[in-house]
N, C-alpha and C positions, 0 to 999 in steps of 0.2 A: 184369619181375621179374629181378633179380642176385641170384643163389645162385655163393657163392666154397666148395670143397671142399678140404678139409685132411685128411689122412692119413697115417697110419705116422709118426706122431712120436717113439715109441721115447723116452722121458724116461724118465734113470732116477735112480736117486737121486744126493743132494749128494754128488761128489766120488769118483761109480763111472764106471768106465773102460768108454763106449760106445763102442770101436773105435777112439780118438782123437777122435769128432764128437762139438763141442758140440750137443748136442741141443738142451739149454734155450734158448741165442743163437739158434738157429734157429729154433724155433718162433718167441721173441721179435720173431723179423725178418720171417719169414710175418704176424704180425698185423702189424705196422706195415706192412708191404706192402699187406698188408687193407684197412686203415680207407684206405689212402691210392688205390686201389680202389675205397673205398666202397661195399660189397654190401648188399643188404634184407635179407641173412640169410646165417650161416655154417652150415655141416655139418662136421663130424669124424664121418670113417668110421672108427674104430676103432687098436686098436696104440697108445693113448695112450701106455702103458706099457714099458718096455724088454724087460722079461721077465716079470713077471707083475702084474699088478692092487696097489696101494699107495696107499693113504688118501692118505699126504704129497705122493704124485705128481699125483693126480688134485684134489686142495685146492691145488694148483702153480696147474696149467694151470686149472681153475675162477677162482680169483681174477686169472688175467692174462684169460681173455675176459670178464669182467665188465669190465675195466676199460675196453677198448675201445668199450663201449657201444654191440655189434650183435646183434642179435637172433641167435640159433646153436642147433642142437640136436646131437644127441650119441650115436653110436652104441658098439658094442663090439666088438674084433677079437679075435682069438686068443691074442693076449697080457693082455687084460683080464680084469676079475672083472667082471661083469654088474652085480651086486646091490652090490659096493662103488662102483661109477661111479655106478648109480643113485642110491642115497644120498648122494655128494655133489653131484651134479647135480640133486636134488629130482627124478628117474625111478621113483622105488621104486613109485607106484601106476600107472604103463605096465606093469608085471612080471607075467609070468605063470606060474609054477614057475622054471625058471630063465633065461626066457629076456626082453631088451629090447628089445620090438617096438611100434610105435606107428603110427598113421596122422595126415597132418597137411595140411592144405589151406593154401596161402599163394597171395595172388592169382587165387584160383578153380583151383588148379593142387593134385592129389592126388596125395602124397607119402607113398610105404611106408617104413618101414624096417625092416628086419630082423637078427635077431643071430645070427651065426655064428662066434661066440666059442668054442664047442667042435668049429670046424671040420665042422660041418654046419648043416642048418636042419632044425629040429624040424620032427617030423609038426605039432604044435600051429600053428606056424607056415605052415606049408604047407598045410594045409585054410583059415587064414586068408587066406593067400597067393591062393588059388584062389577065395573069396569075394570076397574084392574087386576080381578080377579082369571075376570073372562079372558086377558090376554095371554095367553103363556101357559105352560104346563111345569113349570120349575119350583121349586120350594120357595115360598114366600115369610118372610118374619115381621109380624106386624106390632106397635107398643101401641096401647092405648091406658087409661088409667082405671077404671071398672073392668073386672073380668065378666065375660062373655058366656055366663054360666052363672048359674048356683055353682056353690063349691064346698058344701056340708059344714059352712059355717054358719051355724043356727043364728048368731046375733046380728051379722052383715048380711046374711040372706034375707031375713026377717025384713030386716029395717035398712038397710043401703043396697040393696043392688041397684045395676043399671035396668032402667023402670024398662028398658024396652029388648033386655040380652037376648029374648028367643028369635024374636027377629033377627037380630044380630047373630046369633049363634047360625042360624038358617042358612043366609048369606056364608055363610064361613063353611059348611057343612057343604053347600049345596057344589061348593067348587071342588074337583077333581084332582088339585094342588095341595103339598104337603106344604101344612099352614101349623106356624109355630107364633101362638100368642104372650107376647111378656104385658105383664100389667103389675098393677100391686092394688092400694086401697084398703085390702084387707083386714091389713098387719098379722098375715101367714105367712107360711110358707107352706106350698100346696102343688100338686100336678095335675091336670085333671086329662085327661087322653078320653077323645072322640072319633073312632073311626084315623081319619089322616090330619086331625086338628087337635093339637096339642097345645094346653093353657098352663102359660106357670105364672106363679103366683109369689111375688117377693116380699118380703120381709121387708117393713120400714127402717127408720133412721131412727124413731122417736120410741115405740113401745111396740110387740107383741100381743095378738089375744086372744085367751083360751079358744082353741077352735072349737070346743064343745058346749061352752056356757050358751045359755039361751039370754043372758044379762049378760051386760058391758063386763068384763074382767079381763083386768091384764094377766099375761100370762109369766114375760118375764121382760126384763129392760135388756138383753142383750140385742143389736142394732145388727144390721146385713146389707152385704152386696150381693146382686149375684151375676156371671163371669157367662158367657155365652160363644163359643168359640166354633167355627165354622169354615168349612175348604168347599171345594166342587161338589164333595159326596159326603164329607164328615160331617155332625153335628153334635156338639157337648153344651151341658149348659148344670153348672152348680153352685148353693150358695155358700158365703161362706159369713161367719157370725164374730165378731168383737164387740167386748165389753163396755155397754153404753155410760155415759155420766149422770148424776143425782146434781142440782143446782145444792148449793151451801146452804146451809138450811143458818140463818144469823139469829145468833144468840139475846 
């Protein structure tokens, strides 16, 4: 099984100024990177949005992965509306008060995801979190959009983590099962290994950032997938980086 993971794509609306980076070309360039890849199935962790959750954004990027013709699902970061992605993603009956969490099996392989769109994970989510934990003793791979951890980046540790990750990480820890975290957020790329719970950390669509600065600095514009591939007993998982776009700067 090929699972290809996209994140922090930051689109924002027709002809608003994301920093100079074309976002829309980018994302455009990540799927054709895609299909030319060929994965069983896409994930987007979250951040679809530049700055907050938009019908027109999100009807964007919906009718460019249709057209691609691979199977994908769809989660929601901090910059999202939950309940507007759901609706145009057909997610509105996964919803649970506010939050877009689902379970999904692909190739005998059980797949959590979680929403942590308001920069935590609900209690609601976390007793579920812990029940499906408790069933089974088999490797589990779960996306959520905040990682589950500090990750020794001093500007997002500082100032964006998810407000309530040791909880989180507890729960994750506390189970017996080889637990494999994909997320993004960041804009790293990063590993962190705990014991049997391993957290990787993808590279956005939009920019890079120095993982050492204590202030916001980007590091470079080159954009990332990263490719997750998986049998009965094997597990791989790497990323790979292409050349982002600069919008035209008009004379």
């Amino acid at each position: 099984m090929r699972i290809l993971q996209i994140t922090d794509l930051h689109i924002g609306e027709v002809y608003e100024d994301t920093f100079g980076v074309d976002v829309r070309k980018n994302f455009v360039t990540i799927l054709e990177k895609a299909q030319q890849s060929a994965p069983d199935h896409i994930v987007i962790t979250g951040d679809l949005c530049f700055q907050s959750g938009d019908m027109e954004i999100y009807n964007w990027i919906h009718d460019r992965l249709e057209s691609i013709q691979i199977p994908y699902s769809i989660i929601a970061g901090n910059h999202d509306d939950s309940k507007m992605l759901a609706d145009v993603f057909g997610l509105r009956h996964l919803m649970e008060g506010e939050d877009l969490f689902y379970k999904l099996k692909l190739n005998g392989q059980d797949l959590l995801y979680l929403d942590t769109s308001s920069d935590n994970l609900s209690k609601t989510q976390l007793n579920w979190l812990k029940s499906k934990l408790s069933k089974g003793s088999e490797r589990i791979i779960v996306f959520m959009h905040h990682p589950p951890a500090h990750a020794g980046v001093p500007f997002m540790d500082e100032n964006y983590p998810l407000k309530n990750y040791q909880e989180v990480q507890e729960v994750l820890l506390q189970s017996n099962r080889e637990i494999h975290v994909f997320c993004g957020h960041y804009h790293v790329e990063k590993t962190i290994q705990m014991d049997k719970l391993s957290i990787y950390i993808t590279p956005s669509t939009f920019f890079q950032l120095d993982q050492d600065s204590v202030a916001f600095k980007v590091d470079h514009h080159d954009i990332a997938y990263r490719v997750l591939e998986f049998g009965p007993t094997d597990f791989m998982t790497e990323v790979t980086y292409f050349k982002g776009h600069q919008l035209k700067k008009v004379v």
